[in-house]
C-alpha positions in Angstrom: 0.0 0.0 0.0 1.4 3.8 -0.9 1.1 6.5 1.0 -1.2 9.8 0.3 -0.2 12.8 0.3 -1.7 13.6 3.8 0.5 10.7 5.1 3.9 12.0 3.5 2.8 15.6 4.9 2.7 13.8 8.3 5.7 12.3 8.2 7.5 15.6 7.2 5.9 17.7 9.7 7.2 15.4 12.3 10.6 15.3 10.6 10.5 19.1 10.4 8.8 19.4 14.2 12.1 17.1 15.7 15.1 18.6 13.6 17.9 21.2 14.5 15.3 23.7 12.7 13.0 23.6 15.4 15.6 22.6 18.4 18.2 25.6 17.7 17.8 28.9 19.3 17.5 30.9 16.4 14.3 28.4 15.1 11.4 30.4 13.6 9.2 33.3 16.5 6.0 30.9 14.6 4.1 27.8 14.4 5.0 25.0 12.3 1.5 24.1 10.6 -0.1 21.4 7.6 -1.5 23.1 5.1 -2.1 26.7 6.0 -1.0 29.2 8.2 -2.8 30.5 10.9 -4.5 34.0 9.9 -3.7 37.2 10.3 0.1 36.1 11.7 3.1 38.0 11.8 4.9 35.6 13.2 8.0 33.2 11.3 5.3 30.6 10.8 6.4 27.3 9.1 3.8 25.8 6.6 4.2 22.3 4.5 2.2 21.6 1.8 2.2 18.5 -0.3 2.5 19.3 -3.7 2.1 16.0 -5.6 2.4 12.3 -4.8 2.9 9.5 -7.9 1.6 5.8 -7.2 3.9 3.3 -9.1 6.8 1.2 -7.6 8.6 3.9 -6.2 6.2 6.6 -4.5 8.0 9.4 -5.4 6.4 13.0 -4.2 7.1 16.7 -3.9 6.2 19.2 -0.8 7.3 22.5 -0.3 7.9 24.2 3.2 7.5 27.7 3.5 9.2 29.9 6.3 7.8 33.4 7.1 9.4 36.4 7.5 8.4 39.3 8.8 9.8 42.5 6.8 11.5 45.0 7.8 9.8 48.0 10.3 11.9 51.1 9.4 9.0 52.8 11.9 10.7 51.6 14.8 14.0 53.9 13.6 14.0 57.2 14.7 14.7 59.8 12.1 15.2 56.6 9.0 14.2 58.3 6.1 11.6 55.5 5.1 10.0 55.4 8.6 6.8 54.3 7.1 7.9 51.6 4.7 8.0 47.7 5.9 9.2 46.7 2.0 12.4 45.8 2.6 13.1 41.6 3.5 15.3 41.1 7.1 17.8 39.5 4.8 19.4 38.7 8.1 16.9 36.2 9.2 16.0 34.5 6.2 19.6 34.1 6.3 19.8 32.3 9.5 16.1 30.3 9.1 17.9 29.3 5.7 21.2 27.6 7.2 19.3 26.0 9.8 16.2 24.7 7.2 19.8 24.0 4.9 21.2 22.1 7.9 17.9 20.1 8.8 17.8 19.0 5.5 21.6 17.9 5.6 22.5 20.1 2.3 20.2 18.3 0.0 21.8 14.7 1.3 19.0 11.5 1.2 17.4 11.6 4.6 16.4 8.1 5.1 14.2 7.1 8.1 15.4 4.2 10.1 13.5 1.4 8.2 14.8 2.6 5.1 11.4 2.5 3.7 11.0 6.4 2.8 13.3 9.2 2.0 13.2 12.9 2.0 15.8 15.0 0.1 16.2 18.9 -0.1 15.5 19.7 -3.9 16.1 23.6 -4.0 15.3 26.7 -1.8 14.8 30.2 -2.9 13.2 33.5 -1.2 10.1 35.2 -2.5 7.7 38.0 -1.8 4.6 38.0 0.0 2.0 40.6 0.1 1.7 41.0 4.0 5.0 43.3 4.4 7.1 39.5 4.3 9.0 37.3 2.7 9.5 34.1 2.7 11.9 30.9 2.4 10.6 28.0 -0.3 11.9 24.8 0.0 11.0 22.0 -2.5 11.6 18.7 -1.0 11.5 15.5 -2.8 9.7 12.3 -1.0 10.5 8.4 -2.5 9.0 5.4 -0.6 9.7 1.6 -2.2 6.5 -0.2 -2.0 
């Protein structure tokens, strides 16, 4: 029997939820959450989201993780000439969140659970804009389970 893609989302949430991103003290101010984020947050939320999931021999899927970043607040500088504008991405922190996601995911190195029966593997990562004054990491991560 293969596994849905609710049951390889499972399996990397709790991947996600146990590794050094979540352990170190510079993990993500957020949630970690399936599917979608909790509303209205401005916090460095972590959603996964499976993607696709093929049936054949070799279940081979794709889910993304994406890590939230809040921008920027140039309000909180006295005197900055762009006191008003929360445009600009803390380049700072999604550089941190990235080396530890980067790390948790061992460089894009197989990640093999202990029965060897699935594998997760760190496919590419990339920052982007949001519309809520954030950006935010995307990681593509591939799944394989032999059936």
């Amino acid at each position: 029997m293969g596994n849905t893609s609710i049951s390889v989302l499972n399996m990397l949430f709790e991947y996600t939820k146990n590794s050094v991103l979540m352990r170190n003290a510079l993990r993500p101010t957020g949630k970690i959450c399936k599917l979608q984020r909790p509303g209205n947050s401005e916090l460095e939320d972590i959603v996964i989201d499976p993607l696709a999931n093929v049936k054949d021999d070799v279940d081979e899927g794709v889910l993304v993780i994406n890590i939230y970043v809040p921008n920027l607040d140039y309000s909180k500088i006295q005197g900055h000439p762009m006191q008003s504008d929360k445009s600009q991405p803390n380049t700072k922190r999604l550089g941190e969140l990235s080396e530890l996601a980067n790390e948790a995911f061992e460089d894009g190195e197989d990640i093999w659970d202990e029965s060897g029966e699935w594998c997760f593997k760190l496919q590419q990562d990339g920052v982007y804009a949001d519309t809520n004054n954030q950006h935010y990491l995307n990681l593509r991560i591939e799944f394989y389970s032999i059936n």
